[in-house]
C-alpha positions in Angstrom: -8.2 55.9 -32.2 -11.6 54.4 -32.6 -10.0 51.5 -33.7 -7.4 50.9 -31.7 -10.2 51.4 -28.6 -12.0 48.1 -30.7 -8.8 46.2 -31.0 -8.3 46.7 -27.1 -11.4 45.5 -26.8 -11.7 42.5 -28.7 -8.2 41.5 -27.0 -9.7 42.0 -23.6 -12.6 40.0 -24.6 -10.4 37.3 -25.9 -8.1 37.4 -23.1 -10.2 36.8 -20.5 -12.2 33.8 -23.0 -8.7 32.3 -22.7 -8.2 32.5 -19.4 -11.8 30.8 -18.7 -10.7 28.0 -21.3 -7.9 27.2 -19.1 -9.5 27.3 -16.0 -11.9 24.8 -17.2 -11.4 21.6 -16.8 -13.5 18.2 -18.5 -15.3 17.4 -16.3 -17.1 20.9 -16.2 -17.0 21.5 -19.5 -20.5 19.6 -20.4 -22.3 22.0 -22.9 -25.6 20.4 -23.6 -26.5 19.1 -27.4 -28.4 21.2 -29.6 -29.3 18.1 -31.0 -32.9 18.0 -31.6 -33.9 14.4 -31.8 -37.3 12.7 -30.0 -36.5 12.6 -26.3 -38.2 9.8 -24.2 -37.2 9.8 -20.8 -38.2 6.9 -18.8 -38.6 7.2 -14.8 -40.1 4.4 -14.3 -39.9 0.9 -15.9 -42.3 -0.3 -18.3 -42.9 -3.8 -17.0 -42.3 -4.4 -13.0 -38.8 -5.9 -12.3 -36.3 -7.5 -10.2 -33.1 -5.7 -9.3 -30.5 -9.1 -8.6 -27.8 -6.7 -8.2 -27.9 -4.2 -5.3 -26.3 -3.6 -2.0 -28.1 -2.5 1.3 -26.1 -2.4 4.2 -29.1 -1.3 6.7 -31.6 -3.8 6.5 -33.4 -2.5 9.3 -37.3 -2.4 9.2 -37.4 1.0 9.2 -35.0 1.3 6.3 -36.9 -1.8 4.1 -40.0 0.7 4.5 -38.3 3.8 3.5 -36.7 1.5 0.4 -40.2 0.1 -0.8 -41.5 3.4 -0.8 -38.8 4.3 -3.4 -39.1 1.2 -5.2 -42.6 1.7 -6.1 -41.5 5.0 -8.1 -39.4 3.4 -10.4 -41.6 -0.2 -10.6 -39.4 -2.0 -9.2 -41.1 -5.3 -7.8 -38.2 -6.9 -5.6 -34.7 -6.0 -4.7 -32.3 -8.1 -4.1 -29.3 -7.7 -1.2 -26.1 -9.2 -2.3 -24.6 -7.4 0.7 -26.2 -10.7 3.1 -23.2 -11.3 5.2 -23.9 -14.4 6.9 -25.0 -15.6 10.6 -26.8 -13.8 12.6 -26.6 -10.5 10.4 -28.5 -12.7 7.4 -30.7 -14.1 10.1 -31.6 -10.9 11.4 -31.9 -8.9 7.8 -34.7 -12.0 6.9 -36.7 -11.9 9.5 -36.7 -7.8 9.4 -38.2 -8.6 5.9 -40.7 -11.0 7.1 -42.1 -8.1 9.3 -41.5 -5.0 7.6 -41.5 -5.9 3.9 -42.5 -9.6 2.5 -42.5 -10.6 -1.1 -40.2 -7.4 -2.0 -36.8 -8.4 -0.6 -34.2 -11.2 -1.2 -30.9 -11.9 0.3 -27.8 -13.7 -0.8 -25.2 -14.9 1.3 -21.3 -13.9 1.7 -18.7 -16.2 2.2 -15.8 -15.7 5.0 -12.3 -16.1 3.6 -10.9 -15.5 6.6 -8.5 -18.7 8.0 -8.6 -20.3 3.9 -5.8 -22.8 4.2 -6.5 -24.3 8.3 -7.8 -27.8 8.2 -11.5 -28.1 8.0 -12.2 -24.5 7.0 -13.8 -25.8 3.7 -16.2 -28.3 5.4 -16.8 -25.2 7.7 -17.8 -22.3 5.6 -20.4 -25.2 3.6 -21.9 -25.9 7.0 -22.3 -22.3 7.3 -24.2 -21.5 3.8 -26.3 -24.6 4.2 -27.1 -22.6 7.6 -27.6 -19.5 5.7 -30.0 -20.8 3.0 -32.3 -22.5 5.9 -32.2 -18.6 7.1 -33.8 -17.5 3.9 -30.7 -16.5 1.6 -31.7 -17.2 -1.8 -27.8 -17.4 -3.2 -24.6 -16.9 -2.7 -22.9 -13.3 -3.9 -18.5 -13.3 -4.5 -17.1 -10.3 -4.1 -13.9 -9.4 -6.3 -12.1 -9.3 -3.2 -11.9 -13.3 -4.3 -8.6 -12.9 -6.9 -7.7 -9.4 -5.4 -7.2 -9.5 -1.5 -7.8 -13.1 0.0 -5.0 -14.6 0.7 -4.5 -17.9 2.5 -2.7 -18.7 5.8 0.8 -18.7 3.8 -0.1 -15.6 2.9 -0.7 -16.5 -0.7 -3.1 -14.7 -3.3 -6.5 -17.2 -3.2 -7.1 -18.1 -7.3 -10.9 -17.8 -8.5 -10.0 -21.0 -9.1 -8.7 -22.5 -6.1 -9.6 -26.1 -5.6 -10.1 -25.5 -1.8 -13.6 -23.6 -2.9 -14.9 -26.3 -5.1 -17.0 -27.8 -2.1 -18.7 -24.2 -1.7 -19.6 -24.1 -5.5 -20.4 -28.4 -5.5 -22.8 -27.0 -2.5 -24.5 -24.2 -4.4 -25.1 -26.8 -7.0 -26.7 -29.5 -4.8 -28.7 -26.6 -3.0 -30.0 -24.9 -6.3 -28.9 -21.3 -5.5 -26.8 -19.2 -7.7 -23.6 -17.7 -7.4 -23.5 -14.0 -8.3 -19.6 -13.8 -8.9 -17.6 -10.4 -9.6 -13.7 -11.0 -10.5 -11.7 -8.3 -11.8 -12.7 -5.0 -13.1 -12.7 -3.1 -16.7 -9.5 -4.4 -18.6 -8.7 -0.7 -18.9 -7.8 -0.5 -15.4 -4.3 -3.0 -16.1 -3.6 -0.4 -19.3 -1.0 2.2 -19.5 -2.5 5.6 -17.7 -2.1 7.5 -21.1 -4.4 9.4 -23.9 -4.9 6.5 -25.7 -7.0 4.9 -22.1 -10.5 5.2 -22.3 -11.3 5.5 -18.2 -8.0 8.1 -18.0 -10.9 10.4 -16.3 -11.9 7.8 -13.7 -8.5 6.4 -13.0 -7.0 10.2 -12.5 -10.0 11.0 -10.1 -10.1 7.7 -8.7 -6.4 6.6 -8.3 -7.4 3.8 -6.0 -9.0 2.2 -9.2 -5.6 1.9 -11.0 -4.1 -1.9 -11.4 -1.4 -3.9 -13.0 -0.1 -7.4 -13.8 1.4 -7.0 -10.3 -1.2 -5.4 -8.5 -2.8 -8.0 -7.9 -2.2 -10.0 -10.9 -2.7 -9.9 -15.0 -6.3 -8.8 -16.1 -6.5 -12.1 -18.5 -5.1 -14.6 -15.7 -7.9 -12.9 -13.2 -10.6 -14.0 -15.9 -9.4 -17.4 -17.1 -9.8 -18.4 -13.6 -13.1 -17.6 -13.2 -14.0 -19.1 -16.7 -12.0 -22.5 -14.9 -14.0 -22.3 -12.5 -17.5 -21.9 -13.9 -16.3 -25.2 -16.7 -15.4 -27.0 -13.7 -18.9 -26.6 -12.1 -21.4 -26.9 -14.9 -24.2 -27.9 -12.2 -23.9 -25.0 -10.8 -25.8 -21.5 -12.2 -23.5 -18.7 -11.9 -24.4 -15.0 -12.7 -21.4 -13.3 -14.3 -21.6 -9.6 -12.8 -21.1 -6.4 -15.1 -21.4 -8.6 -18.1 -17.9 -10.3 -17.1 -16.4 -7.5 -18.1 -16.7 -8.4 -21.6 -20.0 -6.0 -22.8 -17.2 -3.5 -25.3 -16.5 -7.2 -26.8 -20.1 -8.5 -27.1 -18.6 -11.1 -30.2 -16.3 -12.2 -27.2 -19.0 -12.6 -24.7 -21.3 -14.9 -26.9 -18.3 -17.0 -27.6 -18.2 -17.5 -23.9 -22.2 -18.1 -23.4 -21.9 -20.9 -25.8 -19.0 -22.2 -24.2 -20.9 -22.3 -20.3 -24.3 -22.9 -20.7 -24.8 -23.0 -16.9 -23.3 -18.7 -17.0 -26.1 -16.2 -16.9 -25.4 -12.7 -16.9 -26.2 -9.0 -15.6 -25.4 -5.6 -16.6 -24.7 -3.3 -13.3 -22.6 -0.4 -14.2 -22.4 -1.6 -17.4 -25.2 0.0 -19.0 -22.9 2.4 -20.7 -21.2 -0.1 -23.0 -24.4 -1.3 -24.5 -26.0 2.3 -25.1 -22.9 3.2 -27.5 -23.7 0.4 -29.5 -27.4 -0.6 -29.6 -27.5 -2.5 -32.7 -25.2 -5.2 -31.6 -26.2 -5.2 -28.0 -29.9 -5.7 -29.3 -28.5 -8.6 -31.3 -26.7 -10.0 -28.4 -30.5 -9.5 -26.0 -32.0 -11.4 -28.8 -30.0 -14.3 -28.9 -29.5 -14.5 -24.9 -32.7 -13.1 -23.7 -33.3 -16.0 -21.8 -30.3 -15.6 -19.8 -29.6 -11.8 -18.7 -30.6 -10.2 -15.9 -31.7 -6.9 -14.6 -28.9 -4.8 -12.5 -27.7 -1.6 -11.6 -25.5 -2.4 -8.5 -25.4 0.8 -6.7 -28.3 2.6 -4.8 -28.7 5.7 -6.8 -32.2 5.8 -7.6 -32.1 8.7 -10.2 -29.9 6.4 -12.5 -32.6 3.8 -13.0 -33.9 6.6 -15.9 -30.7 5.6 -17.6 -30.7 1.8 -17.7 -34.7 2.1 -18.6 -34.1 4.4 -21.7 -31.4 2.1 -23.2 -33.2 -1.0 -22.8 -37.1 0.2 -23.9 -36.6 3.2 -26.1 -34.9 3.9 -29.4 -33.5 7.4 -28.4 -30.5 8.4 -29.7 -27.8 10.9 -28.4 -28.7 10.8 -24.9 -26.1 11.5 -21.3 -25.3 9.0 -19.5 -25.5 9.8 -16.1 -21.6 9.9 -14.8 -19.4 11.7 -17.0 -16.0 10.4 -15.5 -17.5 6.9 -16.0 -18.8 7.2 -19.6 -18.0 10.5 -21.6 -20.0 9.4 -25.0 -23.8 9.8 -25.5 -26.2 6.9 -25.3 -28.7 5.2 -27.7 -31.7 3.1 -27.0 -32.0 -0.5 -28.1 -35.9 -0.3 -28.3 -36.4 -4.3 -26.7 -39.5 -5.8 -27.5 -42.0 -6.1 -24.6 -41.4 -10.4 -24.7 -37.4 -9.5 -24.3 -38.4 -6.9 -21.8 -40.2 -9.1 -19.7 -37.6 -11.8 -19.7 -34.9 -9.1 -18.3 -37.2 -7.6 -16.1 -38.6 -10.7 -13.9 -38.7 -13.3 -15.6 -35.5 -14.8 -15.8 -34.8 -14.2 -12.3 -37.8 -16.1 -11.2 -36.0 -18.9 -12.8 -33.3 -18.7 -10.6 -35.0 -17.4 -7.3 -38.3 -19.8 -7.1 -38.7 -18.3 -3.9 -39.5 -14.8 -5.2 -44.1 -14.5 -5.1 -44.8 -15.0 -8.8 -48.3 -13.6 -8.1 -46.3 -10.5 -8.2 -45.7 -10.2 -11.8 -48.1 -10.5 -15.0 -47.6 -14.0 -16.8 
């Protein structure tokens, strides 16, 4: 009897185990490490720095103030708005940082696609950046929507590429500002929505994300255009955002940084790729130190811990701060402070003269 009573037991036990396992699913199951390794986590940057990838659609003063206060927690020096618009929105945003918060903002400018294809409209949208750099925008920012959405007046998808933009990247040139570009999105996105996809998480809880050689055309075609583009324009500095989507395929991307001396580079949201392989990626900061940047693209201020910890430490097995985004641990590349600086500030001040330099340590 008094075994039987234990078997009913145990089964009951087990039962009910089961029946949490599959109620579970991956995203909650997260057990921490019991790992013990030296932990060093970083809140706040080691050397001030300059953020050239954010987004800040309130650039009221009350909102700069509330940002610098913010800013100052995690070191951050400047921030810089890719989210300019144009007009009297950039006009506006420039002048509230002229009252509310000088030396620690930056804007770049957007282009309107609208009406690509009517006489004149290329003429027009270079009048109106050479408008928006006399207003204080310190560059010009593409969105991906360039190679997804734009479309011309014959309805036609607008290539990367197309010649009808050279005069906006011939401008740039002339002017001295830099193009922060972003075309396409993770190669994964085009692949089969199977086990064998690395972002299956994100794509299944984030359908919207999901594309094919259709939709709006083939990953590879999306990126030779831009690459086009940049060859075609080599006096013109263009920043290639999230690494170009090429930082799982760092032996790739220094192929391409060889081939475009005039492409820098930043790594928003792809921080991830580099802290799963820190040996290479330290090899690849090495050799291009003087051309990466610091960013982390969106506003979430708890997340700068992340990106500070793979670049200054030499941690190892660490979280990465969005499970559906990046299920694998992190490891630190442990830069030296001469590398650090260089990512930090000091290649963007190479780029955006405007920026106070009596900010920053020489």
């Amino acid at each position: 009897m008094k075994k039987a009573l234990l078997s009913f037991a145990f089964c009951t036990a087990a039962y009910f185990a089961l029946a949490q396992t599959k109620t579970m699913d991956f995203e909650t199951y997260n057990p921490p490490s019991t790992l013990v390794v030296p932990q060093h986590v970083v809140t706040k940057a080691k050397f001030l720095f300059i953020d050239i990838h954010n987004h800040q659609n309130d650039m009221s003063p009350q909102r700069l103030a509330e940002l610098v206060k913010v800013m100052d927690t995690l070191n951050m020096a400047v921030m810089n708005n890719l989210s300019g618009s144009s007009g009297t929105k950039l006009k506006q945003s420039t002048e509230n940082i002229k009252q509310a918060a000088p030396k620690r903002f930056t804007v770049f400018a957007n282009i309107n696609f609208d009406g690509i294809g009517k006489a004149g409209w290329t003429e027009t949208a270079v009048k109106q950046l050479e408008e928006d750099v006399k207003n204080g925008a310190v560059g010009l920012k593409i969105f991906k929507s360039l190679g997804f959405s734009v479309k011309d007046t014959d309805g036609k998808r607008v290539r990367v590429d197309d010649e009808r933009l050279d005069g906006i990247w011939k401008k740039c040139g002339e002017l001295k500002i830099p193009v922060l570009i972003h075309t396409g999105d993770p190669k994964p996105f085009w692949d089969p929505l199977d086990d064998k996809n690395e972002r299956w998480l994100e794509l299944v809880t984030r359908p919207g994300r999901k594309k094919s050689d259709t939709d709006p055309a083939p990953w590879k075609q999306l990126i030779d255009e831009q690459h086009r583009m940049f060859k075609k324009h080599p006096k013109t500095t263009f920043i290639n955002a999230h690494f170009g989507w090429y930082a799982n395929d760092l032996a790739k991307l220094s192929k391409l940084m060889d081939e475009m001396k005039n492409m820098y580079v930043e790594f928003g949201a792809i921080i991830a790729e580099l802290g799963r392989q820190p040996g290479a990626a330290h090899q690849f900061f090495t050799q291009y130190q003087d051309r990466i940047l610091f960013g982390k693209d969106s506003w979430e201020p708890q997340e700068y811990t992340t990106y500070f910890r793979v670049l200054e430490t030499k941690d190892e097995y660490f979280p990465y701060h969005k499970k559906y985004h990046a299920f694998w641990a992190m490891y630190g590349m442990g830069l030296s402070d001469e590398i650090l600086k260089k990512i930090y500030y000091k290649n963007a001040l190479k780029l955006l003269p405007s920026i106070d330099k009596s900010l920053f340590p020489q």
